[in-house]
N, C-alpha and C positions, 0 to 999 in steps of 0.2 A: 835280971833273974829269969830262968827258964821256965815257960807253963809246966805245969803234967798232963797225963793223959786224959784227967779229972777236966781238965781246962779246954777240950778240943774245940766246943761250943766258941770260947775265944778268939781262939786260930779261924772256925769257922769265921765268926761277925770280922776278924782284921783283914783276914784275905779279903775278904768278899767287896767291904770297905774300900782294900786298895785298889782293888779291880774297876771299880766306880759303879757298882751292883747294888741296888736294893732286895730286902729281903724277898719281894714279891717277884722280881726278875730273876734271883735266883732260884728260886720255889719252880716258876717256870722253865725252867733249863732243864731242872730234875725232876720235874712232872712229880711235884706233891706242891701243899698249901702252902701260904704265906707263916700260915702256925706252926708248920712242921718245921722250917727253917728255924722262927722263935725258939720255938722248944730247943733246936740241937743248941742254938746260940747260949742258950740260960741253961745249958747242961740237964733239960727236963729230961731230954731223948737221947741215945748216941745213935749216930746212922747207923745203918747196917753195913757187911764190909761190900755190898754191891754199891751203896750208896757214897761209898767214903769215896772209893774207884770214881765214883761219877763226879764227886765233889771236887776230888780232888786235881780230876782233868777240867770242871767246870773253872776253879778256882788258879787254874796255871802253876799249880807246884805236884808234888807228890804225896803219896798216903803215907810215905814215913814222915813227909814233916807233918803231916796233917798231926801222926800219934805222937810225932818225937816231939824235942822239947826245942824251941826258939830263941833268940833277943827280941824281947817284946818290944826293947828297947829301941831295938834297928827297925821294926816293921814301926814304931810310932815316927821315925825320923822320915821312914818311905813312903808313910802316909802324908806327910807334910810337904815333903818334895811332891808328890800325886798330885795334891791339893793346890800346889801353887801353880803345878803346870796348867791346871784344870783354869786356874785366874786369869793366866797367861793368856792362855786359849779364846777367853771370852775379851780380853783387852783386844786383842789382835783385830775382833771382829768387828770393833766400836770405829769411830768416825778417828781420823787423824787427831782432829781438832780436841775430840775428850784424850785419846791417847796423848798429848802432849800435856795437858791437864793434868789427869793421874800421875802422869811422870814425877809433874813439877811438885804435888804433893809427896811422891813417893819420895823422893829429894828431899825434901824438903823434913821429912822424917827419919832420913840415913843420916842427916846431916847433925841433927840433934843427938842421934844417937852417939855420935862420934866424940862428942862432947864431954 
C-alpha cells in the first residue's frame, strides 16, 4: 500500500536507512540537527522545498518520490537485500577459516529449511 504525503517523514527514515545513513550523518549533509532529521521522520516537521531538493539529492532519488506515494513493500525487500550485502561485506573481511565456518552453519540452516 502506498504512503501519502502525510507519510513523507517515512520515505525520509527508509531512504535514509537504505542508503546505510544515520540520522546524525544525515543531519550532517543537510547542515541542521540530529532533531531536525527526528522531527521530519515522526512527521513533527516537513522540510522546506529547499530542503526536500537537498534531501532528496542527499538521499539518491527524487522530490517526487520523496511527495509521491511508494511500495513500502519493495523498499522493505531493498532494505533486506542492503542489509544482507552489508553481512556479505563484513564475512568477506573475516579469516577463511571462520568464513568456511559460517558457511557450514549457513548450510546447515538452508538445509532444514528445505525440509
Amino acid at each position: 500500500m502506498g504512503k501519502t504525503l502525510s507519510d513523507i517523514g517515512h520515505k525520509i527514515k527508509v531512504l535514509r536507512q537504505l542508503r546505510g545513513m544515520s540520522q546524525a550523518e544525515l543531519a550532517k549533509r543537510l547542515g541542521v540537527s540530529q532533531k531536525i532529521i527526528s522531527a521530519y521522520e515522526r512527521n513533527y516537521r516537513t522540510p522546506s522545498a529547499d530542503k526536500i531538493s537537498h534531501l532528496a539529492e542527499t538521499l539518491q532519488t527524487t522530490a517526487n518520490e520523496l511527495y509521491g506515494t511508494f511500495n513500502d513493500d519493495q523498499y522493505g525487500k531493498d532494505l533486506k537485500k542492503v542489509t544482507i550485502w552489508r553481512i556479505v561485506e563484513k564475512l568477506e573481511m573475516l579469516p577463511e577459516t571462520a568464513q568456511r565456518e559460517i558457511m557450514q552453519h549457513v548450510n546447515i540452516l538452508l538445509s532444514k529449511e528445505k525440509k
